[in-house]
C-alpha positions as CSV (number, residue, x, y, z in Angstrom):
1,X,-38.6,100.7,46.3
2,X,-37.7,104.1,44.8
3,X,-37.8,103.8,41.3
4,X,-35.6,106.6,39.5
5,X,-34.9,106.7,35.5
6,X,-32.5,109.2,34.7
7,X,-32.7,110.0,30.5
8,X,-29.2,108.6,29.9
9,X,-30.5,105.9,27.4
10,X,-28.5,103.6,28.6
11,X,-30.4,100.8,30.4
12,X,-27.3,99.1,32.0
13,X,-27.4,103.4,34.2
14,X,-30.6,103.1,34.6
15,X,-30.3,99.3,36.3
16,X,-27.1,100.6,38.2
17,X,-28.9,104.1,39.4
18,X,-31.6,101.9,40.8
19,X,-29.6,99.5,42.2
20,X,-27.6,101.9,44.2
21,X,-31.1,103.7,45.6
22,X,-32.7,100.5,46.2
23,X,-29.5,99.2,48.4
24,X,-29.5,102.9,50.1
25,X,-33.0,102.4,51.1
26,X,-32.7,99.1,52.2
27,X,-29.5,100.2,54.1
28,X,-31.3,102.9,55.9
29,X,-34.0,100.4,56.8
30,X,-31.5,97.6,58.4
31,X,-29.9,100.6,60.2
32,X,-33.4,102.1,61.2
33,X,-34.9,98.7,62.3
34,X,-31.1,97.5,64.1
35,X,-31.5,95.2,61.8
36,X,-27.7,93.4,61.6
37,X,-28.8,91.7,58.2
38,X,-25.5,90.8,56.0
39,X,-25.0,93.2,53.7
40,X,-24.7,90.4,50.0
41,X,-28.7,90.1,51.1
42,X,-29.1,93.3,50.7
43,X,-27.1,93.9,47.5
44,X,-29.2,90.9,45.8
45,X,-32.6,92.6,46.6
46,X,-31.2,95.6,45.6
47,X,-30.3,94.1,42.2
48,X,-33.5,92.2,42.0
49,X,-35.7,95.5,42.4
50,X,-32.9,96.7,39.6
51,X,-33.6,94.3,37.5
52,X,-37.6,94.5,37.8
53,X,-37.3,98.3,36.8
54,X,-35.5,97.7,33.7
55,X,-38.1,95.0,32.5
56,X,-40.8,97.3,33.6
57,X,-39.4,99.8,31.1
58,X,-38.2,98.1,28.6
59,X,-41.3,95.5,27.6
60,X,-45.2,96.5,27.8
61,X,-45.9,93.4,30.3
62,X,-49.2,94.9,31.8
63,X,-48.4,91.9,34.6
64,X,-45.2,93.6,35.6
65,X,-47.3,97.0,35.9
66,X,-49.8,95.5,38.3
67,X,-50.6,96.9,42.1
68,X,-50.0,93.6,42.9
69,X,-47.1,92.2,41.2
70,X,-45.2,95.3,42.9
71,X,-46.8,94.6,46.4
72,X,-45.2,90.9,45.8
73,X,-42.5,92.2,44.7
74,X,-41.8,94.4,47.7
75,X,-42.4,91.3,50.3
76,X,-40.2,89.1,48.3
77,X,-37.4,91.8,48.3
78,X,-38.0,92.1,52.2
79,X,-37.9,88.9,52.6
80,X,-34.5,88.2,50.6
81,X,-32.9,91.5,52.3
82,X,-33.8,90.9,55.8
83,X,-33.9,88.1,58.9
84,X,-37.3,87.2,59.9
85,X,-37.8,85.1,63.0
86,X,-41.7,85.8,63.7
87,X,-44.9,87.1,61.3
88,X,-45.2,90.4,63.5
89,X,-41.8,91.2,62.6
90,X,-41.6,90.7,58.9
91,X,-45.0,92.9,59.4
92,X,-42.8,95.6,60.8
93,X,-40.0,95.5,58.2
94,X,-42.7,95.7,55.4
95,X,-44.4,98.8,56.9
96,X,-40.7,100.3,57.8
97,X,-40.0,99.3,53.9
98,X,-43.1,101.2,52.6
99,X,-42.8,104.1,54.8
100,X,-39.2,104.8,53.7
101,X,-40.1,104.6,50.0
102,X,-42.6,107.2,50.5
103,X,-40.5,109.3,52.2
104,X,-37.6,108.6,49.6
105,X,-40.3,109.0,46.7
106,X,-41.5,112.4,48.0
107,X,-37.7,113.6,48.7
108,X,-36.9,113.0,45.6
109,X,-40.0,114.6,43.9
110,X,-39.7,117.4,45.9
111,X,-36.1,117.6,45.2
112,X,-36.7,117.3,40.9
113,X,-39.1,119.8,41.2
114,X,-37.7,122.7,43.0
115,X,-34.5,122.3,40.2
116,X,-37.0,123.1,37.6
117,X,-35.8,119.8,35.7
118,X,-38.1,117.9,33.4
119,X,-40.1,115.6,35.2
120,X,-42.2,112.5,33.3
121,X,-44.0,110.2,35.0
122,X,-45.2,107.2,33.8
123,X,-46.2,103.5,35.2
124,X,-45.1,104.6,38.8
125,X,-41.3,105.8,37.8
126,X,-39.9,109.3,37.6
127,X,-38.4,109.7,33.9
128,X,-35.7,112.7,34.7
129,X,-33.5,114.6,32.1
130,X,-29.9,115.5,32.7
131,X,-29.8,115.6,36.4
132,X,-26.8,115.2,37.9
133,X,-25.7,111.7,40.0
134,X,-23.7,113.3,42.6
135,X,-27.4,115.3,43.6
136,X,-28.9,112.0,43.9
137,X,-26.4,111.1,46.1
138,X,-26.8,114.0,48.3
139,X,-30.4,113.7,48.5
140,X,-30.1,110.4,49.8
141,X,-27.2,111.4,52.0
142,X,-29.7,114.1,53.5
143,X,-32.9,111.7,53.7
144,X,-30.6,109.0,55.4
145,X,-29.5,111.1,58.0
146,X,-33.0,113.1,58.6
147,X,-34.8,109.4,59.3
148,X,-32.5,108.1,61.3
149,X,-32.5,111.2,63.5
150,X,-36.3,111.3,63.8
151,X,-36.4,107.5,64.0
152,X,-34.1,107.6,66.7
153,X,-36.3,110.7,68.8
154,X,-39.6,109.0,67.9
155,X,-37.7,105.3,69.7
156,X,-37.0,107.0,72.5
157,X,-39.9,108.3,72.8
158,X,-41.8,105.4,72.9
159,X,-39.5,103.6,75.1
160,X,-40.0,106.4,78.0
161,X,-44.0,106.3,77.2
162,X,-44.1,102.3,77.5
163,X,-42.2,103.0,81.1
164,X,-44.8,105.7,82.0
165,X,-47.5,104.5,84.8
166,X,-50.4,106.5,86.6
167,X,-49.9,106.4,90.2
168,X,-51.7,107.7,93.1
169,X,-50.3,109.4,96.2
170,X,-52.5,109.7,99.5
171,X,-51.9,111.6,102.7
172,X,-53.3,113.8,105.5
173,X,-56.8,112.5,103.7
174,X,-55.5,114.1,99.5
175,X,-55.1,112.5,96.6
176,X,-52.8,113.1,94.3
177,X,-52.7,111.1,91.0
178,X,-49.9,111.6,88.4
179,X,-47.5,110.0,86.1
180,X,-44.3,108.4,86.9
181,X,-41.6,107.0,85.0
182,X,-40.5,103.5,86.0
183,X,-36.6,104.4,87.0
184,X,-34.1,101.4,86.8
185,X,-31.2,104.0,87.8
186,X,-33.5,104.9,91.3
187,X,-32.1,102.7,94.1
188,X,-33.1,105.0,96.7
189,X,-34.1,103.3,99.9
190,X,-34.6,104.7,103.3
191,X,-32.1,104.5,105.6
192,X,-34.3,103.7,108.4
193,X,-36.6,101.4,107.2
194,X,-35.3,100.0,103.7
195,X,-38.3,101.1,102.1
196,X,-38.1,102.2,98.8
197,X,-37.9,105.7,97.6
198,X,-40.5,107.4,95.2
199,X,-39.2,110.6,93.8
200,X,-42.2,113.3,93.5
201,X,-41.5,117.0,92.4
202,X,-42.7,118.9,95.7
203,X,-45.1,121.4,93.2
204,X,-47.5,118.4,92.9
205,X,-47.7,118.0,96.2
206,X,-47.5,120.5,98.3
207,X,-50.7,120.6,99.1
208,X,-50.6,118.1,101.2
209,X,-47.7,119.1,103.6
210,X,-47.3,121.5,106.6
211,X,-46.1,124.9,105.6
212,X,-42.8,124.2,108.0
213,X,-41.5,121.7,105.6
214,X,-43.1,124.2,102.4
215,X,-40.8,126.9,104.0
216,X,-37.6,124.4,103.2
217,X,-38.5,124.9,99.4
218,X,-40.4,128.0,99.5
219,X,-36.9,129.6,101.0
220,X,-34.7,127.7,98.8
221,X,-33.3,125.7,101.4
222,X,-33.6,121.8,100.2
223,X,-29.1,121.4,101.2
224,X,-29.3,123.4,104.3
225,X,-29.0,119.8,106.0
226,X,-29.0,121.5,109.5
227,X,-32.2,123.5,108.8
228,X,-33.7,120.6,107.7
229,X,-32.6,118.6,110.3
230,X,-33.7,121.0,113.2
231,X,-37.4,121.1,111.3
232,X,-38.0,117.6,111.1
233,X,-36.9,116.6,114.2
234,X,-39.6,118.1,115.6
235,X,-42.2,115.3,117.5
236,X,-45.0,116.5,115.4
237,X,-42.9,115.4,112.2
238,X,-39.8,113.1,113.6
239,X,-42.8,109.9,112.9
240,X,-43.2,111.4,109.1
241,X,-40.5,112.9,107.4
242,X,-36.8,112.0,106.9
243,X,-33.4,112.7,105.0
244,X,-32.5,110.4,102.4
245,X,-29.0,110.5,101.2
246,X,-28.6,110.0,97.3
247,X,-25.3,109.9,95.0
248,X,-25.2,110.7,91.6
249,X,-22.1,109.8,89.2
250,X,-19.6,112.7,88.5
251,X,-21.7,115.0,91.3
252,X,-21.3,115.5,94.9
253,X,-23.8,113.6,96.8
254,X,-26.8,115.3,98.9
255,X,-30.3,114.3,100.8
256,X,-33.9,114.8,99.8
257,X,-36.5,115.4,102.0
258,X,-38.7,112.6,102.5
259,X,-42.0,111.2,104.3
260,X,-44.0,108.2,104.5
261,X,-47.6,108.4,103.0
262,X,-50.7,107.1,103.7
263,X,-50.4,104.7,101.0
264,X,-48.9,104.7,97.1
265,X,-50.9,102.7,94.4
266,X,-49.8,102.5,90.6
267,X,-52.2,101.5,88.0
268,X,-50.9,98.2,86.7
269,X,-52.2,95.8,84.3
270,X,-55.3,97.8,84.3
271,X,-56.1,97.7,87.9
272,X,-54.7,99.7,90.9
273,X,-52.4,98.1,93.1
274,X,-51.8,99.8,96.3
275,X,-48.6,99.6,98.9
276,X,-47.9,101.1,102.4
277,X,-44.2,100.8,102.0
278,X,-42.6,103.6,100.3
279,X,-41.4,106.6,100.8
280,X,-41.9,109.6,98.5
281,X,-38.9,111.5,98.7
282,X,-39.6,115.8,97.1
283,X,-37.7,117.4,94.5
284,X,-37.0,121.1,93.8
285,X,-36.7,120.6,90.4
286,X,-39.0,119.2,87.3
287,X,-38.3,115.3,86.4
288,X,-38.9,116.0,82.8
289,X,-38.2,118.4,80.7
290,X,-41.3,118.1,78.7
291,X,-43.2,117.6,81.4
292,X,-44.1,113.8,80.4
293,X,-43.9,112.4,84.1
294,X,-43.6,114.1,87.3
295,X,-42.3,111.3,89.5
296,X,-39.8,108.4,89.2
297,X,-40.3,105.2,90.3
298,X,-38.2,103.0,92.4
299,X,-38.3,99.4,89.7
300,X,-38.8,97.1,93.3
301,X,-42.2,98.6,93.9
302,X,-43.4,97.7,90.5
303,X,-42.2,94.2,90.0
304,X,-43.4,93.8,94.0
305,X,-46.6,94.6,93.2
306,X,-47.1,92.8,89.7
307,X,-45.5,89.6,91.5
308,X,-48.4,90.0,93.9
């Protein structure tokens, strides 16, 4: 709860300021958390952390000034603003709470401060003088739209991380161990055999395969369809490798080179689990741009193996 006291005198601003940065914060947090909470909760926790800041001002109640009649009060207005169906979640909403206050709190500190406007601050409150609402507003405006972005980039992030697994690649007697990022859009399978398709950029692997098929890439040659063709259709390969067609939405289809390895394993459930049919198919290009994962994962081979 960002508590803000503006030197207007007038304790029925003071309770409406609050009340307006107390439902903003709560606001953002609903919106952070996708929390579709109604919005008259929110507006009655907003008024009761309102209301708790004019009493805290007004009367010298050293209970009302207490660590932990404001931790209280922050669970009680979380719990009046918000839905809770489970203990770890109301946990989550609480931390989301706190963490937006600070930032809030040290936004508008920061703010105050840089406008060289007198600052006061006493029993946990920032006492201001003469500075103007609509800069409040803004500042919140600014915060609002900052956390939401980050919030939204840190999500994301942990989404692709919680999809991320180690897996292990062998052939012609190499190991190669890297990460891979579970796929649900991959529903490559080979033509031939209906295994399914394990997309590997060909730089973390190249190791392990004859400098015939390196030539494809190495001469920029992974459409020439009838080079590739002719190459693998050799009897020292025809066994091994193989075109896979794949389609992408709004582009013109193609093939990737493929081949079928020794054996694939992906560390699940902290133990390797290993399968002999897949095929890794190669890519030219990198798979992330931030170089997170440098495979992706058909989803059959992972729920195969964890039904195992």
């Amino acid at each position: 709860m960002v508590v803000v006291s503006i030197e207007y005198r007038y304790l029925d601003v003071i309770w409406f300021d609050n009340l307006i940065m107390n439902y903003i914060l709560l606001w953002t947090v609903s919106k952070v958390y996708k929390d579709e909470t109604p919005r008259w909760r929110l507006w009655i926790a907003s008024c009761i952390g309102a209301i708790y800041v004019v009493l805290l001002i007004t009367t010298n109640n050293n209970i009302l000034d207490n660590t932990i009649t404001k931790i209280i009060l922050s669970i009680c207005i979380v719990l009046i603003g918000y839905r809770y169906t489970s203990l770890a979640r109301l946990i989550r909403l609480i931390g989301l709470f706190y963490a937006l206050t600070f930032i809030f709190g040290g936004a508008a500190f920061g703010i105050y401060y840089f406008t060289e406007d007198i600052i006061t601050i006493k029993k946990g409150i920032f006492y201001l003088r003469n500075f103007p609402a609509k800069t409040i507003f803004l500042s919140s405006v600014m915060v609002v739209i900052l956390v939401r972005g980050l919030w939204s980039k840190i999500r994301n992030r942990r989404l692709t991380t919680s999809l991320i697994y180690s897996i292990e690649i062998r052939h012609k007697g190499m190991d190669f161990i890297l990460k891979g990022l579970l796929d649900t859009g991959n529903s490559l399978y080979d033509p031939i055999t209906q295994s399914p398709v394990i997309i590997v950029e060909y730089s973390k692997i190249q190791k392990a395969l004859p400098m015939e098929i390196r030539d494809i890439f190495i001469c920029n040659r992974e459409q020439d369809i009838d080079y590739i063709a002719k190459t693998i259709s050799e009897p020292q390969f025809s066994t091994i490798f193989r075109l896979i067609p794949y389609y992408a939405v709004g582009k013109p289809g193609g093939f990737l080179v493929g081949f079928k390895p020794s054996k694939v394993l992906i560390f699940l459930d902290g133990s390797w689990h290993g399968t002999d049919d897949a095929i890794v198919a190669l890519s030219a290009k990198e798979l992330s741009k931030d170089g997170q994962y440098h495979a992706l994962i058909h989803p059959e081979m992972v729920f195969s193996l964890i039904a195992t």
